[in-house]
C-alpha positions in Angstrom: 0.0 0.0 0.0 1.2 3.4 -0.9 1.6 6.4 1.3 -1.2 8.4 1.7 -1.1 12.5 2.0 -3.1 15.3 3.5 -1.9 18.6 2.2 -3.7 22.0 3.6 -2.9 24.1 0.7 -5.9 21.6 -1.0 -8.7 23.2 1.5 -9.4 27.0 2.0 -7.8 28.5 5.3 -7.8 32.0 7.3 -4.0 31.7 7.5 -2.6 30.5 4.5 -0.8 27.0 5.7 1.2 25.2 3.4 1.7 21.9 5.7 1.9 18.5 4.1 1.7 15.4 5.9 2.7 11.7 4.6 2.8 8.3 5.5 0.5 5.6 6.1 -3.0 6.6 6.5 -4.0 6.4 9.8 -0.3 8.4 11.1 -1.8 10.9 8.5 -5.2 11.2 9.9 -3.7 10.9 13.2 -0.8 13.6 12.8 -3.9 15.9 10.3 -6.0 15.9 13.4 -3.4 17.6 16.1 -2.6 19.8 13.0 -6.0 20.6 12.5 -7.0 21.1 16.3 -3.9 23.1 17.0 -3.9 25.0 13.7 -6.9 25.7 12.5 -9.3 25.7 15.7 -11.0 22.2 14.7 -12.1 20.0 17.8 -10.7 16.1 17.6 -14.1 14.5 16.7 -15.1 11.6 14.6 -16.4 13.6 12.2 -13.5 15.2 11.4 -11.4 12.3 11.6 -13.7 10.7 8.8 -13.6 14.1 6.7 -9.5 14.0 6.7 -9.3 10.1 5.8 -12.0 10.9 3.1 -9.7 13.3 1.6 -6.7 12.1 1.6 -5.0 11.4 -1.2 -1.9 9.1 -3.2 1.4 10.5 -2.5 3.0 10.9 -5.7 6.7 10.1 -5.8 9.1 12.7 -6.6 
């Protein structure tokens, strides 16, 4: 299985962010949930959990 990516410059945000996360999906979901709690004033539900593994997407290799 290939690595999985959540990047914030794919969503609208107030403050611009440019974070990428990688790996395997559930360390993405995991690691895009403290981002998105601590960054962008999300709280850690299941709902948003679901929305980030929804939309994450195939890390193309460089």
């Amino acid at each position: 299985m290939g690595r999985k990516i959540a990047d914030c410059r794919d969503f609208p945000s107030d403050n611009g962010c440019m974070l990428a996360i990688s790996g395997e999906a559930d360390e993405v979901v995991t690691a895009a949930t403290q981002h998105a709690v601590s960054a962008h004033g999300h709280q850690d539900t299941e709902e948003v959990r679901t929305w980030l593994r929804q939309n994450l997407k195939d890390e193309v290799p460089a």
